[in-house]
KOLDO-505858 format. One line per 3 residues: for each residue x, z, y of C-alpha. Coordinates in steps of 0.1 Angstrom, whole numbers, m for minus. Layout:
<sites>
X:Z:Y ~ ...
</sites>
This chain:
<sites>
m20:m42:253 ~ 13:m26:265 ~ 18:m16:233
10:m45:212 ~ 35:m62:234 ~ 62:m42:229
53:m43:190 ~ 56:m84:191 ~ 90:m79:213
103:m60:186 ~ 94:m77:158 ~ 106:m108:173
141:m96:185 ~ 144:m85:151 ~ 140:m121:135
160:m135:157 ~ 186:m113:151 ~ 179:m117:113
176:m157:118 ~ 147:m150:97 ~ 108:m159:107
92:m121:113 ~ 67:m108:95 ~ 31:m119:106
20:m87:123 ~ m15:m71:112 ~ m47:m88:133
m70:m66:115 ~ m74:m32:112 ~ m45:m20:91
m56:m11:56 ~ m20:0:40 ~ 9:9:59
49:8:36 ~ 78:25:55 ~ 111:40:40
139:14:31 ~ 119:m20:40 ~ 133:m49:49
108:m67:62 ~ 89:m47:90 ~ 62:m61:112
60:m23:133 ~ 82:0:149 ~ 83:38:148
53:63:143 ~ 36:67:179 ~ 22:100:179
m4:88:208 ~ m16:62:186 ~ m8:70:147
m30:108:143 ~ m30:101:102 ~ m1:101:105
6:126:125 ~ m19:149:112 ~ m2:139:74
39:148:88 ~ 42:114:80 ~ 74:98:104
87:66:104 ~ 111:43:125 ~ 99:13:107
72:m1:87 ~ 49:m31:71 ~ 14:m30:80
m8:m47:59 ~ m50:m58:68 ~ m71:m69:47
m59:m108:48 ~ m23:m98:43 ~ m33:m81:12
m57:m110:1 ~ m29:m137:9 ~ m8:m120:m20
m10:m130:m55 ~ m43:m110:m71 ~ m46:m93:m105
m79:m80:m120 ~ m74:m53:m143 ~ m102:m31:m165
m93:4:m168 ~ m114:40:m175 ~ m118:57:m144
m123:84:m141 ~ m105:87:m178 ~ m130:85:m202
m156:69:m181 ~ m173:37:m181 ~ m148:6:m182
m150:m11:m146 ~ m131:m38:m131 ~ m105:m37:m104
m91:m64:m85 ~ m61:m65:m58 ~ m27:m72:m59
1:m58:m80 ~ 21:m33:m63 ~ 50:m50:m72
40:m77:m52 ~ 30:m56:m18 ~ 66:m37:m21
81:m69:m28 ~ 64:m86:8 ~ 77:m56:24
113:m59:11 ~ 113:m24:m3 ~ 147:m14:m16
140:22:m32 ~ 139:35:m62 ~ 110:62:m55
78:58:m40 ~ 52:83:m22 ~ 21:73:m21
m4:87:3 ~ m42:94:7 ~ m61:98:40
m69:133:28 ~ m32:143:24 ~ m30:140:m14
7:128:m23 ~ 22:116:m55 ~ 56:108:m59
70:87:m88 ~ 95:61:m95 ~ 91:29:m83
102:12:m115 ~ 75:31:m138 ~ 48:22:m118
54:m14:m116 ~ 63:m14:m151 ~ 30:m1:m159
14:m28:m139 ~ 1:m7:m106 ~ m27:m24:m88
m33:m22:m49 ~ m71:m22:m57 ~ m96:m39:m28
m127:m44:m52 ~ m142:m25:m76 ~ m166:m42:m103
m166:m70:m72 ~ m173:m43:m45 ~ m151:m40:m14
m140:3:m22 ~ m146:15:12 ~ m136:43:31
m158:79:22 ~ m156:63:m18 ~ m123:54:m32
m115:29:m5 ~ m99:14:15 ~ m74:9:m8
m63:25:m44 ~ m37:26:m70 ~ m53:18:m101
m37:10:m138 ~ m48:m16:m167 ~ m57:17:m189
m85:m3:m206 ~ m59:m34:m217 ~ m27:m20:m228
m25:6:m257 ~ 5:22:m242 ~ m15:33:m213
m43:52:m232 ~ m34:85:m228 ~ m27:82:m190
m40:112:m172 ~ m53:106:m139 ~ m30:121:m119
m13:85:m104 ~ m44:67:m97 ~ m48:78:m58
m78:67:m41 ~ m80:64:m5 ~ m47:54:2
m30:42:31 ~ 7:49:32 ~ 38:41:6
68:56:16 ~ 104:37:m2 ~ 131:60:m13
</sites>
């Protein structure tokens, strides 16, 4: 309670000091968390009592957008069809663009890092991933990707639609993700 408190305090002392409405803070369990050069934050820094994924990742923070399940439903969603793993069986994925969750949390960078629960890491630039159309997938073939599959969350690409894209190796399509660091 104490600490959910102090959370709301300092998200609201920063909107008034922004003259800005604050960020709707996470009322479900936190699916995706984006730190790094945000401008919109609805959490302050890592808690090392609280955040062990973090912790356990050497992930730190003095800022970040959490994002549940309705916060990433609210944004605008794409279903793509894509290969995966390459050369599979075409499936459908549906979530929003990453563009548009980097875009709710103000991101400002020009890299991004994007993190699995199991400590896998890619970094790439920001601009190539959205250029080649990055999905936040929730859903696969109309499934909720849960956590112990691919889930809760995954990057995935429209390999299937776009001829420029058919050669991508696997290598960007993390599963399991939960943090995006902005550079």
């Amino acid at each position: 309670m104490l600490r959910t408190t102090h959370r709301t305090l300092l998200v609201l002392a920063s909107a008034i000091s922004l003259g800005a409405a604050a960020p709707a803070l996470a009322e479900g369990p936190v699916l995706l968390t984006v730190t790094g050069e945000i401008s919109e934050p609805n959490r302050g820094p890592v808690d090392p009592d609280q955040d062990k994924l973090f912790i356990f990742n050497e992930v730190s923070f003095e800022k970040a957008m959490e994002f549940d399940l309705a916060a990433l439903a609210k944004l605008p969603q794409a279903t793509v069809h894509a290969d995966f793993p390459k050369g599979g069986a075409e499936t459908e994925f549906s979530g929003p663009l990453l563009a548009d969750v980097l875009a709710a949390a103000g991101a400002e960078g020009r890299m991004v890092t994007v993190r699995a629960m199991d400590g896998y890491a890619v970094e790439a630039p920001m601009e190539e991933m959205v250029a080649k159309g990055a999905v936040v997938a929730l859903e696969r073939d109309g499934k909720a990707l849960g956590i112990g599959g691919f889930g809760p969350t995954q990057i995935v690409f429209p390999r299937a639609e776009r001829a420029d894209l058919e050669d991508m190796p696997d290598d960007w399509w993390i599963w399991q993700i939960y943090h995006i660091s902005v550079e």
